[in-house]
Every structure is written in structure tokens, then in C-alpha cells.
KEMARTOR-374738 format. One record per residue (C-alpha): residue number from 1; residue in three letters; chain; z, x, y. Coordinates in nm, 4 decimals, decimal comma. Layout:
# residues N
+-----+-----+----+----------+----------+----------+
:   i :  aa : ch :        z :        x :        y :
+-----+-----+----+----------+----------+----------+
: NUM : Ala :  A :        Z :        X :        Y :
...
+-----+-----+----+----------+----------+----------+
END
This chain:
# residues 165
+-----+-----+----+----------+----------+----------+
:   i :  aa : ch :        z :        x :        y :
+-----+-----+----+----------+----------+----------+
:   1 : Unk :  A :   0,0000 :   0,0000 :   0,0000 :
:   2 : Unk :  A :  -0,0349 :   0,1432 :   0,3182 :
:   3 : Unk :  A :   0,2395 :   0,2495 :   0,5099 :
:   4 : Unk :  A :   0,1324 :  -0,0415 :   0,8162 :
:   5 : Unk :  A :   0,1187 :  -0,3118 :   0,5677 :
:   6 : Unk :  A :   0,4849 :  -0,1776 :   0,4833 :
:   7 : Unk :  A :   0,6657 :  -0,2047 :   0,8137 :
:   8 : Unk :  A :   0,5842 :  -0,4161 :   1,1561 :
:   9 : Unk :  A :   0,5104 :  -0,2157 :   1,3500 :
:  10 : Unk :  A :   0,7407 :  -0,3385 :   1,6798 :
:  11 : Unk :  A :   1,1062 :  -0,4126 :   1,4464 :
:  12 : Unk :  A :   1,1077 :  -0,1763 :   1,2438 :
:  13 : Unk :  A :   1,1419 :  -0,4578 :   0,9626 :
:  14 : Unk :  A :   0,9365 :  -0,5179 :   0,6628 :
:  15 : Unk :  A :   0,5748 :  -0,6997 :   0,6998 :
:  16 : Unk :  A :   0,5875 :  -1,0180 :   0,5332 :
:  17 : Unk :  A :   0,3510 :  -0,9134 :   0,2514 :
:  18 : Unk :  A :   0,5637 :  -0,6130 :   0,1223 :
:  19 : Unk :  A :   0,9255 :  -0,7908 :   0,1918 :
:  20 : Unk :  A :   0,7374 :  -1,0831 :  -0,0204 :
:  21 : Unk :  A :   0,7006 :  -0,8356 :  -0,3044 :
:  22 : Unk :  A :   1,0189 :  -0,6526 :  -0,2773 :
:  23 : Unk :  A :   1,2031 :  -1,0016 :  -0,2401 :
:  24 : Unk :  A :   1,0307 :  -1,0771 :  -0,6093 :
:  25 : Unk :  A :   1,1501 :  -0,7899 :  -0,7582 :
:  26 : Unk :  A :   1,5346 :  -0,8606 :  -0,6081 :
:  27 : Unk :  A :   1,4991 :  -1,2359 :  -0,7251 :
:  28 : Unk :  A :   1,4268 :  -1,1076 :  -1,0135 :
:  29 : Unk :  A :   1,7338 :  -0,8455 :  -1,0499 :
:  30 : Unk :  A :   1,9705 :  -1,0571 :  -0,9573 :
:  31 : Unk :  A :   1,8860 :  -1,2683 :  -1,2850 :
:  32 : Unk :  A :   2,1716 :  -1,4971 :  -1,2628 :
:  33 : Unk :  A :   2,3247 :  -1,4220 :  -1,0105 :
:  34 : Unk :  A :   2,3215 :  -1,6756 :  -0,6758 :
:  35 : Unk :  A :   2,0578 :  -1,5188 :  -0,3921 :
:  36 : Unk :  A :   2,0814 :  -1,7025 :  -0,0776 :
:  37 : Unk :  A :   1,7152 :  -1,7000 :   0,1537 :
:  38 : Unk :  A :   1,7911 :  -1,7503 :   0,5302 :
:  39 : Unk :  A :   1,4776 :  -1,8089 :   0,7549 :
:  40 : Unk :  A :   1,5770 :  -1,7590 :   1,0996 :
:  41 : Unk :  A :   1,4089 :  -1,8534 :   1,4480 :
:  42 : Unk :  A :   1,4500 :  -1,7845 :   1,8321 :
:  43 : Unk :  A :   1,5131 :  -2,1288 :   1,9505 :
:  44 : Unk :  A :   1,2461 :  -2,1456 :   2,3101 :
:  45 : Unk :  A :   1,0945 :  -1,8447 :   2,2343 :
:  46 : Unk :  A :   0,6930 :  -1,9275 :   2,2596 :
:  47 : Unk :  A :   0,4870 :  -1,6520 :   2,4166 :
:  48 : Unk :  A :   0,4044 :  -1,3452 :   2,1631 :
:  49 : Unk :  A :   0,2293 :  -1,1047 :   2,3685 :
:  50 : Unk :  A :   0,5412 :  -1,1202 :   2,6785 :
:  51 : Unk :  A :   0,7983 :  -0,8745 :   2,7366 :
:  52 : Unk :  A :   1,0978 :  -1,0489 :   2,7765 :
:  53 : Unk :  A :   0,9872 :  -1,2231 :   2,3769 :
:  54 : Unk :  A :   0,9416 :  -0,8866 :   2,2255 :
:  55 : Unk :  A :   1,2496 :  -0,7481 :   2,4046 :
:  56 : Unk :  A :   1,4192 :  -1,0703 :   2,2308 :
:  57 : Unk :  A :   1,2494 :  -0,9858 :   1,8856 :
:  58 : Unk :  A :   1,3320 :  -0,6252 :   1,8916 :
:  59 : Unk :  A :   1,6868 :  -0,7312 :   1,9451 :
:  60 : Unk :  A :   1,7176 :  -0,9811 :   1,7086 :
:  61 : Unk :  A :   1,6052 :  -0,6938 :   1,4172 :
:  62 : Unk :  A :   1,8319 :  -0,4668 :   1,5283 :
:  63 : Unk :  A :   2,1488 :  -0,7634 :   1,4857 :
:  64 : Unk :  A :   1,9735 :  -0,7946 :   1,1685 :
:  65 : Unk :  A :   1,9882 :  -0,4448 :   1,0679 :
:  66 : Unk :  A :   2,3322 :  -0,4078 :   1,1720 :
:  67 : Unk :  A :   2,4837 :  -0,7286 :   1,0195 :
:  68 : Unk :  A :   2,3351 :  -0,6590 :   0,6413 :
:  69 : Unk :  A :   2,3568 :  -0,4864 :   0,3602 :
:  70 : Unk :  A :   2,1721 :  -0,1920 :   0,1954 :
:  71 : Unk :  A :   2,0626 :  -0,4184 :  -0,0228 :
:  72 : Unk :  A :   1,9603 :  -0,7280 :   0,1763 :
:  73 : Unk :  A :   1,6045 :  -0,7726 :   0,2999 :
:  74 : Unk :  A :   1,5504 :  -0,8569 :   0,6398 :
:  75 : Unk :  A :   1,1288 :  -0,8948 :   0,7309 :
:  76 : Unk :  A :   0,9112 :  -1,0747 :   0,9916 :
:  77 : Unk :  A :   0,7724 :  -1,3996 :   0,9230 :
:  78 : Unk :  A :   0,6266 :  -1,7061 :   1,0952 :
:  79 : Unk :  A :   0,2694 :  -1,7448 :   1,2848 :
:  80 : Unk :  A :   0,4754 :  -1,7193 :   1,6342 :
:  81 : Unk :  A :   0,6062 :  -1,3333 :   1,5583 :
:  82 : Unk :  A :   1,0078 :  -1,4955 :   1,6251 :
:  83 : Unk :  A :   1,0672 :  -1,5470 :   1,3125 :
:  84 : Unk :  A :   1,2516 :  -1,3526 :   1,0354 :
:  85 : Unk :  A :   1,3311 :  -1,3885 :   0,6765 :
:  86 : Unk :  A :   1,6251 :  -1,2654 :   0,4729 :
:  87 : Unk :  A :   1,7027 :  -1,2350 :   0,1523 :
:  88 : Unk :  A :   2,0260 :  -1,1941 :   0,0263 :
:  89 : Unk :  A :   2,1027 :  -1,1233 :  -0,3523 :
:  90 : Unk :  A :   2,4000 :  -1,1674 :  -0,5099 :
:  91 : Unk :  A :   2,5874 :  -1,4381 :  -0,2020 :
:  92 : Unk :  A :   2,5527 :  -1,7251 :  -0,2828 :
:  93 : Unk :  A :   2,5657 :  -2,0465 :  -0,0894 :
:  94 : Unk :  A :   2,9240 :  -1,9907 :   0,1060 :
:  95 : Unk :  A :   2,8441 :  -1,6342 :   0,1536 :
:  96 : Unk :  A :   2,4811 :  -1,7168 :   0,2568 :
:  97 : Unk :  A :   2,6407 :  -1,9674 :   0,5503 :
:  98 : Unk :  A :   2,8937 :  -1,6768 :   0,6314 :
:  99 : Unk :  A :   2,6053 :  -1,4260 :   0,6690 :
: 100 : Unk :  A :   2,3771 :  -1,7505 :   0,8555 :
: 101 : Unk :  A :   2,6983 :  -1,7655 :   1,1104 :
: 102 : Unk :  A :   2,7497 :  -1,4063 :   1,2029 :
: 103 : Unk :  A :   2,3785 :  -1,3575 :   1,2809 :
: 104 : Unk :  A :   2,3173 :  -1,6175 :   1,4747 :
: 105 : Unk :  A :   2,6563 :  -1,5607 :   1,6583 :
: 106 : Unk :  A :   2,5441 :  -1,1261 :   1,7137 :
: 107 : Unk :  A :   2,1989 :  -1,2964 :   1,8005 :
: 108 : Unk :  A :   2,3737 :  -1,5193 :   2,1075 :
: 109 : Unk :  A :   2,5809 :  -1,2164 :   2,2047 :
: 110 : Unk :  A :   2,3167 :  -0,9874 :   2,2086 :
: 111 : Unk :  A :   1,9952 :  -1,1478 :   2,3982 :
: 112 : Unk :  A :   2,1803 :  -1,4831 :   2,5119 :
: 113 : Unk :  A :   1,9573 :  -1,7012 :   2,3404 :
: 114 : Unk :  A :   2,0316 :  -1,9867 :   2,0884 :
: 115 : Unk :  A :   1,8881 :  -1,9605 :   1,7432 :
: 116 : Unk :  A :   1,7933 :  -2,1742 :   1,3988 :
: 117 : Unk :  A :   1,8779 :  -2,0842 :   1,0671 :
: 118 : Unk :  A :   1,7611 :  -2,2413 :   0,7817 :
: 119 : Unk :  A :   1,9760 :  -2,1564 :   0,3809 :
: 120 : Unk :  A :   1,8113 :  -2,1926 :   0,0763 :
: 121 : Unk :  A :   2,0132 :  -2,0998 :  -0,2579 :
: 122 : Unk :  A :   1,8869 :  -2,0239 :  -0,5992 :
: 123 : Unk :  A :   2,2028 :  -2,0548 :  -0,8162 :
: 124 : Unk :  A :   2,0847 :  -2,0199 :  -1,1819 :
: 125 : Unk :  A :   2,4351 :  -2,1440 :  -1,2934 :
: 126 : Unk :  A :   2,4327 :  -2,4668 :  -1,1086 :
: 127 : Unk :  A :   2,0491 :  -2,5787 :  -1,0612 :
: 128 : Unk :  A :   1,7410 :  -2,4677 :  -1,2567 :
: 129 : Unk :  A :   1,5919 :  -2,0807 :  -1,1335 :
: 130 : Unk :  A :   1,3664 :  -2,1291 :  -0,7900 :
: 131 : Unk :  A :   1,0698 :  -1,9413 :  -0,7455 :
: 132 : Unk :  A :   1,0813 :  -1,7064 :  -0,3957 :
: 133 : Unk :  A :   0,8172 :  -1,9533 :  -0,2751 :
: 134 : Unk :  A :   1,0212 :  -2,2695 :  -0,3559 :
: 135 : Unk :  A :   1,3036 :  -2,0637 :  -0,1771 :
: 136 : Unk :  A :   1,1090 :  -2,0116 :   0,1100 :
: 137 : Unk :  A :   0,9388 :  -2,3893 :   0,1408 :
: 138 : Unk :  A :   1,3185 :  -2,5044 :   0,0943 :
: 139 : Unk :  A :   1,4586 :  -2,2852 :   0,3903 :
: 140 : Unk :  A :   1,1358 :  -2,3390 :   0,6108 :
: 141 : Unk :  A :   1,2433 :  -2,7255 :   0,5736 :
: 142 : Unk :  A :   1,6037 :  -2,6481 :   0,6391 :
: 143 : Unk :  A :   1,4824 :  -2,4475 :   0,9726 :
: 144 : Unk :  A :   1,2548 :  -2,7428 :   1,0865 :
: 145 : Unk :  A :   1,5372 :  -2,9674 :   1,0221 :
: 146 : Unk :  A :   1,7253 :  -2,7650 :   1,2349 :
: 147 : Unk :  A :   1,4777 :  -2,7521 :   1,5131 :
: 148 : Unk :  A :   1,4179 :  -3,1168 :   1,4841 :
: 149 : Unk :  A :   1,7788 :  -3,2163 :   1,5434 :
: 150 : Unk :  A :   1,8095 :  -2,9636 :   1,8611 :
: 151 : Unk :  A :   1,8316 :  -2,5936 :   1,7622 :
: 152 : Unk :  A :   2,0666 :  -2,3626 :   1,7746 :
: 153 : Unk :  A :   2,2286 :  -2,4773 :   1,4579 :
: 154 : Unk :  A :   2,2870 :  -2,3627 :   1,0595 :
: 155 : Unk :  A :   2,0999 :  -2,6338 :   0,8333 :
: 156 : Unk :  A :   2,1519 :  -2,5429 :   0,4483 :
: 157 : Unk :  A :   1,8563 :  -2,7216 :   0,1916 :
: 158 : Unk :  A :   1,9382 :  -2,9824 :  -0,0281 :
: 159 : Unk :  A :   2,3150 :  -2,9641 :   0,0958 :
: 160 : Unk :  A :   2,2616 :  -3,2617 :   0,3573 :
: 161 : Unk :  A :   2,4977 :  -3,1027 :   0,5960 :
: 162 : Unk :  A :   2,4565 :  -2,9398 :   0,9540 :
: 163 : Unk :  A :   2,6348 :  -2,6434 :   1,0568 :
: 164 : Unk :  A :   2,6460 :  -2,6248 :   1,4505 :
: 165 : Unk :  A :   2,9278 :  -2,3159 :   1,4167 :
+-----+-----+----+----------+----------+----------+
END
């Protein structure tokens, strides 16, 4: 793969192609162990090509990169360039809304601007195995969801329930 197809080239983050293919191979790993999927948007933010959005962007990947783990994924995602996925193997649903919280807390902090999370969680003991694309249409509904009911709020798939926190 070549190394721009790897990494965006203004975050520092993984491109969504490779973070799709290295969040396969964690999904995989983590066997049956919960993995939570957070998709996670810049509630206002519209215009790709201004300053002040990629200021916003850059800032929002470095809260990323400082709230998780080694092992967590954290890559760009979305048609608008605001949007970011994570991955995180072995939390599961609790954990995932812990994680969901502190970012988009560090994300107000840091650039003053609200933001939208939306969970998915693949917990083989609880619910059949999800694919990473199930995963990802699940948390993509939980994020519209959370748009659609005002922003700046936590909505977790399936669970019904709105975290404003």
C-alpha cells in the first residue's frame, strides 16, 4: 500500500481505507471479546477547504491521539473531512460511552465546539458477531440520530437511549 493511502495527510490519522483493514484484523483479534465503534462528528463544521475547519480537524486528532490507547484505532472518515472513526477492542459498551464522553468533553475544551458521537458494540457474548460494516452502518445511524435530535450529544445503537453528558 502506499504510504499516502496509509495516513491523511493533514491528522496524522489513518486513511479510511487502511484503518478499514486494520479495524478487520482487530475485529477479528478480539474474537470474543466486546469492541465498541464510535463515529464521531464536528457539530457546524461545513466548509473543508477553510482554515479555521482544518485548524478544528487537526485538533480534534490530536484529542484523539491523546485520549486512546496503543491499541485503539482512531482514522478519518465521512465525505465532509470532520469526521472520525474509532475503534476500540476489547471495551465494551460502558467503556465505549466512557471513552464517547471524554472525547467529546477534550474536543469542547480544546477547539470550543460541540460534537456527535455515535456507539456501536459488537458483544459476541450477548448478540450474534457484527461485521465492521454492520458496526459502522449501526454507529453512522447512532451519529445521525444524534444530529437529528440537536448535536452535541452521545447516541449508543440499538440501546434507545441519549447521552447529552
Amino acid at each position: 500500500m502506499r504510504p499516502g493511502a496509509v495516513v491523511d495527510k493533514l491528522t496524522g490519522l489513518l486513511t479510511w481505507r487502511y484503518w478499514e483493514e486494520r479495524a478487520t484484523q482487530a475485529l477479528e483479534r478480539a474474537g470474543t471479546r466486546a469492541t465498541a465503534l464510535l463515529l464521531v462528528d464536528l457539530d457546524g463544521v461545513t466548509l473543508i477547504n477553510d482554515p479555521a475547519t482544518e485548524e478544528a480537524v487537526l485538533a480534534t486528532a490530536s484529542v484523539l491521539r491523546e485520549t486512546l490507547r496503543a491499541t485503539d484505532l482512531a482514522g478519518r472518515y465521512g465525505h465532509g473531512g470532520d469526521g472520525f472513526l474509532v475503534l476500540l477492542p476489547a471495551r465494551d459498551r460502558q467503556l465505549g460511552e466512557l471513552v464517547a464522553r471524554r472525547i467529546r468533553a477534550r474536543i469542547r475544551r480544546a477547539i470550543n465546539l460541540p460534537a456527535s458521537i455515535g456507539v456501536a458494540v459488537n458483544d459476541p457474548s450477548t448478540a450474534r458477531v457484527r461485521t465492521l460494516p454492520e458496526l459502522v452502518h449501526q454507529a453512522d445511524a447512532a451519529l445521525l440520530s444524534a444530529r437529528t435530535r440537536g448535536g452535541d450529544q452521545i447516541v449508543v445503537a440499538g440501546a434507545g437511549v441519549r447521552l447529552a453528558g
